[in-house]
C-alpha positions, 0 to 999 in steps of 0.5 A: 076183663076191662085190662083183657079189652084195653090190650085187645085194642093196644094189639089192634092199633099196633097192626094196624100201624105195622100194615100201614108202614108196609103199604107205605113202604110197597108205594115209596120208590126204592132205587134198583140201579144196577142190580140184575134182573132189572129192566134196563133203560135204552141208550139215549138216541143221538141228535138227528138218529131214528130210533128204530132202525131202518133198513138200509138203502144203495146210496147210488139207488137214489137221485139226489134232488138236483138230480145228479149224482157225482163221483170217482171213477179211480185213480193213477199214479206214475212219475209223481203225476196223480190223476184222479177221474170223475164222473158225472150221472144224470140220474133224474128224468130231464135233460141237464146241461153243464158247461165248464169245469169242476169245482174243487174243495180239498179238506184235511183229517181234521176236515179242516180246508186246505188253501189251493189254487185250482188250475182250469185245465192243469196247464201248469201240472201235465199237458193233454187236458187243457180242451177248452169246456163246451156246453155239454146236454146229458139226457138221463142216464147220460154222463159226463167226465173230467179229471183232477191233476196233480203231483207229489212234488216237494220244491222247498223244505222250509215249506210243509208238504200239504196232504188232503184225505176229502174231496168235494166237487161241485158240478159248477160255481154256485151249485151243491157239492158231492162228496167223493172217494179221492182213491187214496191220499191228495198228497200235493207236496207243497206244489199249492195246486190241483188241476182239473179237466172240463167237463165233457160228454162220455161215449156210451158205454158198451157191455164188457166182452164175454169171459174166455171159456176156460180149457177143459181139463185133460181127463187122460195123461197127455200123450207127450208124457211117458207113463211110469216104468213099472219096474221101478 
C-alpha cells in the first residue's frame, strides 16, 4: 500500500514537471524568420518618406511660396547655336516685379557644378538677344520670358568638352532657384559660356485656332475613275 502511494506521487510530480516545461516552452520566443505563413515585417521607411502613401499631386498645381513658378518652354538646336526658352508664371495672388537677367547654374551627372561663364545678353554667342532688361511688373497669372544661348563648339582638343544634364535658374541674384528641364543635354564643347536673355514681359496669350474639319470621306466611286470591265 505505502509502495502504491509513493509511486502515485512520483507519477504526480512528474506531470506536473512535464506541464510546467510546456508552459515554458509556449511563452519562450521561438525564432520564425523566414518560414511561410509568417507575418512579415514592413520595409524600413526611408528618411523623410511618408509612410502611408499620398495621392499624388500636379507640381504645376501648386504656387511655390515665393510665388512663382520657373520653367522651360523647349529648345532648338541649328548650326551648332542651341537655344533653350524660359518662362517665368506669376502663380500667386500679388503683383511681382523683376528686373534683369536669369541666373544660371549648370550641374553635370554626377550633379557636380560645372564652372561657366555667364554672358548677359550672349553677345559673344549669337546676336538678336542683347536688349538691355527693364523692369518688368507681372500681375498673377502673367508671365515672363528669356532665353538661354549656347553652342556646341569644340576650338581646342587638349580641352574636354563640358556636357551639362540639370539646370537651375533663379529669377534674379539672391533668390531661390528652380530646377528645369534643359530639353536634352547643355552640351557646350569647351566654349566655357552660356548666355541668357533679359527678362521681358510675354504677349498675352491668345487661344489656338480651331482644328480644320477634316473632308468627308466619298461614299460612292468618284465619278473620274472608270468602274471595273465586267468582262474581265
Amino acid at each position: 500500500m505505502i509502495y502504491r502511494e509513493m509511486a502515485a506521487r512520483r507519477a504526480g510530480r512528474s506531470l506536473a514537471v512535464f506541464a510546467s516545461a510546456l508552459a515554458l516552452g509556449a511563452c519562450a520566443p521561438g525564432d520564425h524568420r523566414g518560414q511561410s505563413g509568417d507575418p512579415q515585417s514592413p520595409p524600413p521607411t526611408a528618411p523623410g518618406a511618408s509612410a502611408s502613401p499620398s495621392a499624388s499631386t500636379d507640381p504645376l498645381a501648386e504656387c511655390p511660396a515665393s510665388g512663382i513658378r520657373i520653367r522651360s518652354t523647349g529648345s532648338d538646336a541649328a548650326m551648332g547655336l542651341r537655344a533653350l526658352g524660359l518662362e517665368l508664371v506669376n502663380c500667386g495672388d500679388r503683383p511681382y516685379q523683376l528686373t534683369g537677367y536669369p541666373v544660371l547654374h549648370v550641374y553635370d551627372e554626377q550633379r557636380e557644378p560645372i564652372m561657366l561663364r555667364v554672358v548677359n545678353g550672349a553677345k559673344e554667342i549669337t546676336s538678336g538677344f542683347d536688349q538691355p532688361p527693364r523692369k518688368v511688373t507681372l500681375a498673377p497669372d502673367e508671365r515672363a520670358t528669356a532665353v538661354v544661348l549656347w553652342r556646341n563648339l569644340v576650338t581646342d582638343s587638349t580641352v574636354v568638352a563640358s556636357t551639362g544634364k540639370f539646370l537651375t535658374v533663379a529669377p534674379a541674384a539672391g533668390q531661390p532657384p528652380h530646377e528645369v528641364d534643359p530639353d536634352g543635354p547643355v552640351d557646350l564643347g569647351n566654349t566655357g559660356r552660356i548666355g541668357v536673355s533679359a527678362w521681358k514681359k510675354a504677349d498675352p496669350s491668345t487661344p489656338a485656332p480651331p482644328r480644320p474639319t477634316p473632308p468627308p470621306v466619298p461614299s460612292a466611286v468618284p465619278s473620274s475613275v472608270s468602274p471595273p470591265d465586267s468582262r474581265l
